[in-house]
C-alpha positions in Angstrom: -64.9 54.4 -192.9 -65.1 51.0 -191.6 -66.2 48.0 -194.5 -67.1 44.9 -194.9 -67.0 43.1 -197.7 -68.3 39.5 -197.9 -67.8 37.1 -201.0 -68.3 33.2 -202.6 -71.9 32.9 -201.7 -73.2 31.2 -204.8 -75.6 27.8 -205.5 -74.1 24.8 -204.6 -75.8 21.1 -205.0 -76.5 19.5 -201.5 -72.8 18.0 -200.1 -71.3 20.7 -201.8 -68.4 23.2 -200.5 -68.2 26.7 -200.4 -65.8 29.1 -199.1 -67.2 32.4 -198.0 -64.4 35.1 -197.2 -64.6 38.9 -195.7 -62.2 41.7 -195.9 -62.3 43.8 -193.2 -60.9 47.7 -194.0 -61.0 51.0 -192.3 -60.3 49.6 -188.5 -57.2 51.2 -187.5 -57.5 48.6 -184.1 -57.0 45.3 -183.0 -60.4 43.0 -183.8 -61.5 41.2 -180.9 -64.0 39.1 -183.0 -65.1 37.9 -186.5 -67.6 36.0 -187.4 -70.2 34.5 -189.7 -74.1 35.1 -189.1 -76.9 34.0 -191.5 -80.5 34.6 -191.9 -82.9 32.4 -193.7 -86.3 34.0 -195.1 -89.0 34.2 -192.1 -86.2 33.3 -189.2 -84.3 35.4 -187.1 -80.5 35.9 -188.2 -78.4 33.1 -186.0 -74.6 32.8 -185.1 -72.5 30.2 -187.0 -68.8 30.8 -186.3 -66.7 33.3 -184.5 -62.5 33.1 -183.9 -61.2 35.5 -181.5 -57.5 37.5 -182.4 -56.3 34.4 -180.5 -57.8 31.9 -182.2 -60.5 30.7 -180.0 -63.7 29.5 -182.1 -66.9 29.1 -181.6 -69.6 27.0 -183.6 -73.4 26.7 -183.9 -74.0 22.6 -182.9 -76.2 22.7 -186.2 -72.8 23.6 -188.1 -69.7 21.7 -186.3 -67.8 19.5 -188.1 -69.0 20.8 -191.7 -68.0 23.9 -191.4 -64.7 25.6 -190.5 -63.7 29.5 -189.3 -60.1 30.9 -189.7 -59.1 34.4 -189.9 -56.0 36.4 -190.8 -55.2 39.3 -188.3 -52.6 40.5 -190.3 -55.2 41.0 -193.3 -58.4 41.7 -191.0 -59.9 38.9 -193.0 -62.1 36.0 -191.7 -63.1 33.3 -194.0 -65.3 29.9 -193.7 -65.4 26.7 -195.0 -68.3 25.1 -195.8 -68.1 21.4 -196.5 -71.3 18.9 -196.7 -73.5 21.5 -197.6 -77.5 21.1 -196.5 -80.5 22.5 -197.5 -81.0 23.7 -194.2 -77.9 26.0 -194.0 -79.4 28.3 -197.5 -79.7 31.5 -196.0 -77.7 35.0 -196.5 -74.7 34.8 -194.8 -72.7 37.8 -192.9 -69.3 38.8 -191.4 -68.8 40.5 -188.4 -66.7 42.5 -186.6 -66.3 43.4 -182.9 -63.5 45.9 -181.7 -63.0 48.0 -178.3 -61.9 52.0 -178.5 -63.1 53.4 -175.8 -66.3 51.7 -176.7 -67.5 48.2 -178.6 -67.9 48.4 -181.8 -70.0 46.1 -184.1 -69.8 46.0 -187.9 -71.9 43.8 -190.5 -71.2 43.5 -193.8 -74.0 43.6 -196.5 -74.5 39.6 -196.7 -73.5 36.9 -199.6 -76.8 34.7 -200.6 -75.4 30.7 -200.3 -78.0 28.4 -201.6 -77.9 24.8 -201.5 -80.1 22.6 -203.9 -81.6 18.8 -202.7 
């Protein structure tokens, strides 16, 4: 059974850091892509980073340069960095994984609340 699991969501003051991290377990395949989404209340749930097994990333121009995506292949883990918090970026935040069997496969995991205080 393929998880998720998402954690370090918390309150943080704006300017703050938080580091949100996901474990990955139950994919017995190489991920192509991980990644962070969020969703604030009322809006639609938007990309913020991906990595690719290479290392290629990817960032939303409302999050670049504050934030940073890495990822452990070995681990199946993805973490990011989130430096010089906003108001703006409170929202729940989820991992996401993309392998190919056969098929694509896309996984979310159940979300980590980050709120960020003016």
């Amino acid at each position: 059974q393929v998880q998720l699991v998402e954690s370090g969501g918390g309150l943080v003051q704006a300017g703050g850091s938080l580091k949100l991290s996901c474990a990955a377990s139950g994919i017995g395949f190489s991920i192509n892509t991980m990644g962070w989404y969020r969703q604030a209340p009322g809006k639609q749930r938007e990309l913020v980073a991906t990595i690719s097994n290479g290392g290629r990333t990817n960032y939303a121009d409302s999050v670049k340069g504050r934030f940073t995506i890495s990822r452990d292949n070995t681990k199946n883990t993805v973490d990011l960095q989130l430096n010089s918090l906003e108001p703006e970026d409170t929202a729940v935040y989820y991992c996401h994984a993309r392998y190919y069997s056969s098929n694509w496969y896309n996984y979310w995991g159940q979300g980590t609340q980050v709120t960020v205080s003016s």
